[in-house]
C-alpha positions as CSV (number, residue, x, y, z in Angstrom):
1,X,28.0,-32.9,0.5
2,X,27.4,-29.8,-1.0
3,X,27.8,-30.6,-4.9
4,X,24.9,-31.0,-7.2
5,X,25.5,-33.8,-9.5
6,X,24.5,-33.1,-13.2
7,X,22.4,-36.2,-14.5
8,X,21.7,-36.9,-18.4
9,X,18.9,-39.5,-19.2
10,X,19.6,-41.7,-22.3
11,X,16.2,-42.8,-23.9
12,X,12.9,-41.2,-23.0
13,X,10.4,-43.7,-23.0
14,X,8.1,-44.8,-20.2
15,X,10.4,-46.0,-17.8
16,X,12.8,-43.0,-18.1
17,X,9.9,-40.3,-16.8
18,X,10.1,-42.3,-13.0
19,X,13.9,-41.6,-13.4
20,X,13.2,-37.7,-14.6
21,X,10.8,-37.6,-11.4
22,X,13.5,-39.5,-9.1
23,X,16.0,-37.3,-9.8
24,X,14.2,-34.0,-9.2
25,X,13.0,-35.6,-6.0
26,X,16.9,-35.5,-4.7
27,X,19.1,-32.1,-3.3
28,X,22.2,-33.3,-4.7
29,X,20.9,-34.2,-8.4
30,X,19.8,-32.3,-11.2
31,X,18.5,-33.5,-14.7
32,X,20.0,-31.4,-17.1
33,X,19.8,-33.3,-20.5
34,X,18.3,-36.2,-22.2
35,X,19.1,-37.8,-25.8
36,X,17.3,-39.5,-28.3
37,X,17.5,-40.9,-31.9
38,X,15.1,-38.6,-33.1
39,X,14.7,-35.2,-31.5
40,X,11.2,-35.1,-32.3
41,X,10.3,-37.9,-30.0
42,X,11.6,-36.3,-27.2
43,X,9.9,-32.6,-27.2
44,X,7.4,-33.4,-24.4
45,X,9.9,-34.5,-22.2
46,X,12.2,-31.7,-22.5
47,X,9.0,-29.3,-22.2
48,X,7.8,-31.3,-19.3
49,X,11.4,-31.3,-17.6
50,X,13.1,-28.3,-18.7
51,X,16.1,-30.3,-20.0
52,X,18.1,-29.8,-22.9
53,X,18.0,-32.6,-25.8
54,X,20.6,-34.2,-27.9
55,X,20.9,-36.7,-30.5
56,X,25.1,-37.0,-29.8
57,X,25.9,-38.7,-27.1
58,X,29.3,-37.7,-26.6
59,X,28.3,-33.9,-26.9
60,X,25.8,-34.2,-24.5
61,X,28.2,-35.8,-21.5
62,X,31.1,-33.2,-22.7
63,X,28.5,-29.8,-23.5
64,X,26.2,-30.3,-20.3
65,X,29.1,-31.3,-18.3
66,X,27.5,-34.3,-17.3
67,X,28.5,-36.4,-14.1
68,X,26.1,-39.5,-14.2
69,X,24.1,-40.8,-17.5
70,X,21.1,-43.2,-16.9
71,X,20.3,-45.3,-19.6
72,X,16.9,-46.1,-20.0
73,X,16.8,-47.1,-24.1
74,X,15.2,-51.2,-24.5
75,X,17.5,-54.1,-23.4
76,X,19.3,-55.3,-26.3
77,X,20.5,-51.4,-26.4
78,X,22.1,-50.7,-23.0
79,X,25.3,-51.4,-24.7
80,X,26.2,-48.5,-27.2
81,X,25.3,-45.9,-24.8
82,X,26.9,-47.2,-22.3
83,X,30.5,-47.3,-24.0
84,X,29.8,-43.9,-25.7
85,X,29.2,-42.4,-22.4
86,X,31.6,-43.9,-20.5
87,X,34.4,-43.2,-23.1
88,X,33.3,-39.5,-22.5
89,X,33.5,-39.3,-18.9
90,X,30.2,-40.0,-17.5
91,X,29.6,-42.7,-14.6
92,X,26.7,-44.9,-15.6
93,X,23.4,-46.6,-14.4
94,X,22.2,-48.4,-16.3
95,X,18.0,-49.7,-15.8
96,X,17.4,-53.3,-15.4
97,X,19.3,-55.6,-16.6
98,X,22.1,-54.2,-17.3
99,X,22.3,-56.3,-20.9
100,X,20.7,-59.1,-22.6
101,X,23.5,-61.1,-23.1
102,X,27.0,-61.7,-21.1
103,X,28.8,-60.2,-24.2
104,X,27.2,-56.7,-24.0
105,X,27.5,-56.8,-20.6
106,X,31.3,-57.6,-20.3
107,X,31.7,-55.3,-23.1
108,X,30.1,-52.4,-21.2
109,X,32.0,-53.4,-17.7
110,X,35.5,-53.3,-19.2
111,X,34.9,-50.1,-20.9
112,X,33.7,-48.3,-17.8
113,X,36.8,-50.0,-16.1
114,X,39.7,-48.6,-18.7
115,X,37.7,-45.4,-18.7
116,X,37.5,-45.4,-14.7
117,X,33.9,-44.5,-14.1
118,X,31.4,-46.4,-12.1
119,X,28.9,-49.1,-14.0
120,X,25.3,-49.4,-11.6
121,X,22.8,-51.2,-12.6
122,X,18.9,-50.3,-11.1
123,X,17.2,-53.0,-8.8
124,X,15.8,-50.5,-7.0
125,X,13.9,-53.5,-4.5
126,X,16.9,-54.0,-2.9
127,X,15.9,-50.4,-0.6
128,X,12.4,-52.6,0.0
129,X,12.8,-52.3,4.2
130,X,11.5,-56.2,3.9
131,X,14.0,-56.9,1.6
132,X,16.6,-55.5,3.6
133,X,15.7,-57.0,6.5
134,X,16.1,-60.6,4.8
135,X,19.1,-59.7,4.1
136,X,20.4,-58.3,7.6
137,X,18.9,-61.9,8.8
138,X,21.2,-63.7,6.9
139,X,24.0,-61.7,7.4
140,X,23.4,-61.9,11.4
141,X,23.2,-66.0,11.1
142,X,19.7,-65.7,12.5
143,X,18.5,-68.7,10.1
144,X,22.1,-70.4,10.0
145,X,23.4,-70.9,6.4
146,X,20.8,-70.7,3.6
147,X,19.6,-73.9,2.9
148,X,17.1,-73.4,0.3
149,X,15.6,-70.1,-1.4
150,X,13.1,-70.2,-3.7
151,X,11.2,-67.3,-6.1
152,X,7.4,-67.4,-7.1
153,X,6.7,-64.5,-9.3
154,X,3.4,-65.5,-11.2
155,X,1.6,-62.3,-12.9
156,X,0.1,-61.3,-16.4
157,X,0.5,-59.4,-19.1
158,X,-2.1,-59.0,-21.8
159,X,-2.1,-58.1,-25.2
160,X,-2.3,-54.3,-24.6
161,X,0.9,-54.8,-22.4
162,X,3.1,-56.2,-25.4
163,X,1.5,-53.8,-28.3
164,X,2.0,-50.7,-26.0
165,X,5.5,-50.3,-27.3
166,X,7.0,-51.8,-30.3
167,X,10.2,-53.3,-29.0
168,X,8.1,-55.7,-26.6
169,X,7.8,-59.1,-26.6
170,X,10.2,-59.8,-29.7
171,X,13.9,-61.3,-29.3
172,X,15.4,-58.7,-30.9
173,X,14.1,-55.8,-29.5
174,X,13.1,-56.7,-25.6
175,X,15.7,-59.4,-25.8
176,X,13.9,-62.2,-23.9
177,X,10.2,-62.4,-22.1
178,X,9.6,-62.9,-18.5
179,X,13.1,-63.4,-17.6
180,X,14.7,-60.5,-18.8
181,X,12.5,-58.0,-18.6
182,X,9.9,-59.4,-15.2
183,X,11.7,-61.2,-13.2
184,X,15.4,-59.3,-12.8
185,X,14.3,-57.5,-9.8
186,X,13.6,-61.2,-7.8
187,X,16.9,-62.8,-10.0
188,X,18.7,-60.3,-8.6
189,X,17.2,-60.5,-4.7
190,X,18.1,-64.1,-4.8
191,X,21.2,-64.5,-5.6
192,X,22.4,-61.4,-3.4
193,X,20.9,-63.9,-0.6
194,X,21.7,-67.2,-1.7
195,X,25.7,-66.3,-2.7
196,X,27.3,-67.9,-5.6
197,X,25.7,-70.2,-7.9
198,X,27.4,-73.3,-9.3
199,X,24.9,-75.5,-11.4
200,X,21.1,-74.4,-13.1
201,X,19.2,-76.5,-14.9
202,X,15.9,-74.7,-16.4
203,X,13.1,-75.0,-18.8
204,X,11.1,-71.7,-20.7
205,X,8.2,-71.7,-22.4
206,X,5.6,-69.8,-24.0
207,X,2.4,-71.1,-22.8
208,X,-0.1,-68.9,-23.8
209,X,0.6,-66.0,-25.5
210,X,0.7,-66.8,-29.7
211,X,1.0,-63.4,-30.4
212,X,4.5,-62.4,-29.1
213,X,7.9,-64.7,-29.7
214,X,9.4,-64.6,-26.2
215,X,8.9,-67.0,-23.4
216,X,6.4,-66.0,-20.8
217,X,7.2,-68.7,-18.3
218,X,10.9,-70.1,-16.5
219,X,11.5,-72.7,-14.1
220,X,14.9,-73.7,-12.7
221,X,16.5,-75.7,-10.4
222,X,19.5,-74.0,-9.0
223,X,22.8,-75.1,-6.7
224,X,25.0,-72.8,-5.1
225,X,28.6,-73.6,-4.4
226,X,27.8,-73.2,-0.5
227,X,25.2,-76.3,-1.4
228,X,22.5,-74.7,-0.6
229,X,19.3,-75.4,-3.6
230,X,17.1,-73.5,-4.9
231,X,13.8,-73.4,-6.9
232,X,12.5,-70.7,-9.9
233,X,9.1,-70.4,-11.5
234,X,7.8,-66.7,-13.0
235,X,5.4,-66.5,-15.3
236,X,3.3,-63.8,-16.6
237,X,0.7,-66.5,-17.9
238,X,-1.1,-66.2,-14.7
239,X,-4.3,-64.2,-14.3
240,X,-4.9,-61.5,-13.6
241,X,-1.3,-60.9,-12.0
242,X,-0.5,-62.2,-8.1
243,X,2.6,-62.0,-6.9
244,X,6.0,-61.8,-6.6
245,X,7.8,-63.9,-3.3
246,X,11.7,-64.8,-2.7
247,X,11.9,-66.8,0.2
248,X,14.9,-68.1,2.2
249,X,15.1,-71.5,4.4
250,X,17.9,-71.8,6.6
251,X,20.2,-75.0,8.0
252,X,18.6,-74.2,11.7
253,X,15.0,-74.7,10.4
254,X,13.9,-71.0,10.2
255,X,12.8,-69.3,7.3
256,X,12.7,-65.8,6.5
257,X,10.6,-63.9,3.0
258,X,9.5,-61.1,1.3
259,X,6.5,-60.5,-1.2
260,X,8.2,-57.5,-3.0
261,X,5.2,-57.8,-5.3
262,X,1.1,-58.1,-4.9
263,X,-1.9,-57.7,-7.0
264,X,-1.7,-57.2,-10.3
265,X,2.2,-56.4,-11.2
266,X,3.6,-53.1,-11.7
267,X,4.1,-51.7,-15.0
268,X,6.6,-49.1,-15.5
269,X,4.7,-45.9,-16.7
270,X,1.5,-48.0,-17.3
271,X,0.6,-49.0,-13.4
272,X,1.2,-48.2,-9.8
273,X,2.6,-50.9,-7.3
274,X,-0.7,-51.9,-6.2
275,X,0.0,-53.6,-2.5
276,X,2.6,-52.6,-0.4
277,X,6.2,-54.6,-0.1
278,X,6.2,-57.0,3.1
279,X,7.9,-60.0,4.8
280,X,5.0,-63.0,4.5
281,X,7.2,-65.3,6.2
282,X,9.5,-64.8,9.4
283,X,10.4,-68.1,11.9
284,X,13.4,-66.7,13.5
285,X,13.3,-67.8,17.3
286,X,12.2,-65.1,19.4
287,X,11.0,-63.2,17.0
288,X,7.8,-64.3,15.0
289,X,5.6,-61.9,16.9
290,X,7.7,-59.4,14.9
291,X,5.9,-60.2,11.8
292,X,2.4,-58.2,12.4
293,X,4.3,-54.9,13.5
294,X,6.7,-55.4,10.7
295,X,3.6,-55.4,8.1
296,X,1.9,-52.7,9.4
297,X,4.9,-50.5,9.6
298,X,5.7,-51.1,5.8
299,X,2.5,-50.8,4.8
300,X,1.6,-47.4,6.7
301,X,5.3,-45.7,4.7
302,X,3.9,-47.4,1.4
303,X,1.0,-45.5,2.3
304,X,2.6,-42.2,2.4
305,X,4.9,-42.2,-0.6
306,X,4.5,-43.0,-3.9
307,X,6.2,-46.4,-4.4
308,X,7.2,-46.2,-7.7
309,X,9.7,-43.6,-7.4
310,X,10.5,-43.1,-3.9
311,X,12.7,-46.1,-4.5
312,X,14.4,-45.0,-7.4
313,X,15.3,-41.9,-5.6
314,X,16.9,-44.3,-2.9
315,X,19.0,-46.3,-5.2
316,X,19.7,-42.9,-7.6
317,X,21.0,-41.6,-4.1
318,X,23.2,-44.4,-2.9
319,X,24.9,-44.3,-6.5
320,X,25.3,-40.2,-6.0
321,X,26.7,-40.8,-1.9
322,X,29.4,-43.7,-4.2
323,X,30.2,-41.0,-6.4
324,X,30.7,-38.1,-3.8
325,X,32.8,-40.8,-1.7
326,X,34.5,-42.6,-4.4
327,X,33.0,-46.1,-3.6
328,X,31.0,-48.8,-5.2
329,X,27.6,-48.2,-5.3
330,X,25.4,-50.9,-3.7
331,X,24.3,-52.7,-7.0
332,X,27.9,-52.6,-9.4
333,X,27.8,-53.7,-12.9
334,X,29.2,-57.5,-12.0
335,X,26.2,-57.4,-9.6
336,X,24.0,-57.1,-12.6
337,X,26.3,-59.7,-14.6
338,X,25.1,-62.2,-12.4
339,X,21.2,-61.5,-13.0
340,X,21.9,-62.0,-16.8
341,X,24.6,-64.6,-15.9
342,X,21.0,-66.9,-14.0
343,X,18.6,-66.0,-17.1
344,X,21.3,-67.0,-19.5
345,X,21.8,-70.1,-17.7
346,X,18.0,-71.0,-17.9
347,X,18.2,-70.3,-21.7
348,X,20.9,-72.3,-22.9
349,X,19.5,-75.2,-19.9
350,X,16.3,-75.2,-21.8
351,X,17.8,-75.3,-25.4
352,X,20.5,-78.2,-24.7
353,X,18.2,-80.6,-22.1
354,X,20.9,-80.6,-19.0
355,X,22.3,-79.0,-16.1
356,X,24.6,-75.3,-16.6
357,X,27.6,-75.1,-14.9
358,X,28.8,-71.7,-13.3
359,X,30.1,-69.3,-14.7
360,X,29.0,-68.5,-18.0
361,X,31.2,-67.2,-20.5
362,X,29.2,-65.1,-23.9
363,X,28.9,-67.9,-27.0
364,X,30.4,-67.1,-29.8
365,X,29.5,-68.4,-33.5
366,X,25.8,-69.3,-32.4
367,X,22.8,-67.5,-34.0
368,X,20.2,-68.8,-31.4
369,X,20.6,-66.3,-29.0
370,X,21.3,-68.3,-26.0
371,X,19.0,-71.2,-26.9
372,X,16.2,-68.3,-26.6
373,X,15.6,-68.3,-30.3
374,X,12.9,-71.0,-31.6
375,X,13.4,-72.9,-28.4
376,X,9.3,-73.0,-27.2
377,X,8.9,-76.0,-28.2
């Protein structure tokens, strides 16, 4: 491949920097433009990239000749740029999750179909080497069918966390609390092991955090249509921040896991991923000795790169090889449906006391938001 992709970055906030650094990481990738409302928030980050800024969306895709857009803007606004960028010719990829509601995100997959570009949505975890190697386990049969997977993501954020940027920790602006904007990367993890879901029933709260209106802890029960169970709880009410686990049991007794996260949990643009990505559980016959090489391996690369965007490049990579080879990129837009599809679920679970059948279609004619709106009670 020798074709340098031009790459435009939609929003320039904290998160979109690890993006601008990913990207000039890669051979076939080159930032060439970012927009924002206002140009006069973005003149650091065109002086500290070099890029050209615009406040048209359109123009910028069309003038820049752009070939991929990321959007990086806050949740409830991954929509508008999306369409607007699509409609002008861009492929997309779009930061986690892709929406905060089904109806954005069917919206923006249906206008990257008619306007034939790709839709990716970042869960950059998935290029985790323990992660993968879950995965590869279940694919192989080496635990039978999954039987039972369950998450434990228990951290904390503070109050300098939710007042470091005004969009946080409201409905309309971050779109949801620990589910949407925490826990994605694990959502996401589990259900690309587990398969398809068929039934949640969940309950969010906000325990102890007055000064915000979203939920900072979810629990779920889930069953997939293969009949395998499962078992949510993340919460960032938990001091001073632990860990994040998905863990899969299979029908032959074995059990495979990762801890994607450890110490006190990463912060886009405000922390550095403190302990390095590992399997803590592996009983696959013949090969529990593995475990102890396994861990040392991933711990000696985490020591060597720097975690937080090494793994962006990966994913920002794979979606460049499905452009230059006209394929889907590992994590498509329905992929990151289904994230918001499991959150939703837990939402509307909590609001109407009982069990959520699969799949969700978007509500129309309701003004609660999902159940999400003065439901912490």
């Amino acid at each position: 491949m020798t074709v340098k992709y031009k790459i435009g970055i939609i929003g320039c906030g904290k998160v979109a920097h690890l993006h601008a650094q990913a990207i000039n990481n890669l051979e076939h990738a080159e930032l060439t433009a970012v927009w924002s409302r206002s140009i006069s928030s973005v003149e650091k980050f065109v002086k500290q990239y070099n890029v050209k800024a615009y406040t048209d969306i359109t123009r910028m895709v069309i003038d820049s000749s752009i070939d991929l857009v990321i959007v990086c803007t806050p949740h409830p606004f991954h929509k508008e740029p999306t369409i607007e960028a699509a409609k002008a010719g861009a492929h997309i990829l779009v930061e986690k999750p892709l929406a905060s509601s089904l109806e954005d995100c069917d919206e923006m997959i249906t206008a990257c179909k008619e306007s034939e570009v790709k839709l990716g949505v970042i869960s950059q975890r998935r290029w985790y080497a323990p992660v993968s190697r879950v995965k590869k386990a279940i694919d192989d049969g080496k635990i039978g069918k999954p039987a039972f997977g369950t998450i434990n993501m228990l951290g904390w954020r503070g109050q300098g966390y939710y007042d470091s940027d005004e969009w946080r920790g409201t409905w309309e602006m971050e779109g949801g609390g620990v589910l949407v904007n925490q826990a994605p990367h694990q959502l996401d993890i589990f259900q690309w092991y587990m398969g398809d879901i068929d039934e949640v029933y969940g309950v969010q709260r906000n325990l102890n955090h007055p000064y915000i209106e979203v939920e900072d802890t979810a629990l779920a029960i889930v069953k997939f249509k293969s009949g395998a169970i499962g078992n949510i709880i993340v919460s960032n009410s938990q001091k001073p921040g632990i860990y994040g686990k998905v863990q899969v049991h299979g029908e032959n007794g074995a059990s495979v896991g990762v801890q994607t996260d450890g110490g006190a949990m990463f912060i886009a643009g405000m922390s550095s991923v403190l302990e390095p990505p590992v399997n803590d559980l592996w009983s696959v016959p013949g090969e529990e000795k593995l475990l102890d090489k396994w861990i040392e391996e991933d711990s000696s690369l985490f020591n060597e790169i720097d975690a937080t965007v090494y793994y962006m490049e990966r994913q920002i990579e794979d979606y460049i090889n499905a452009m230059n080879e006209d394929r889907d990129p590992l994590v498509t837009g329905e992929e990151g449906r289904k994230t918001v599809e499991l959150f939703t679920a837990i939402y509307r679970s909590s609001r109407d006391n009982m069990p959520i059948k699969f799949p969700l279609k978007p509500e129309h004619g309701s003004d609660d938001f999902d159940g999400r709106i003065n439901s912490n009670s």
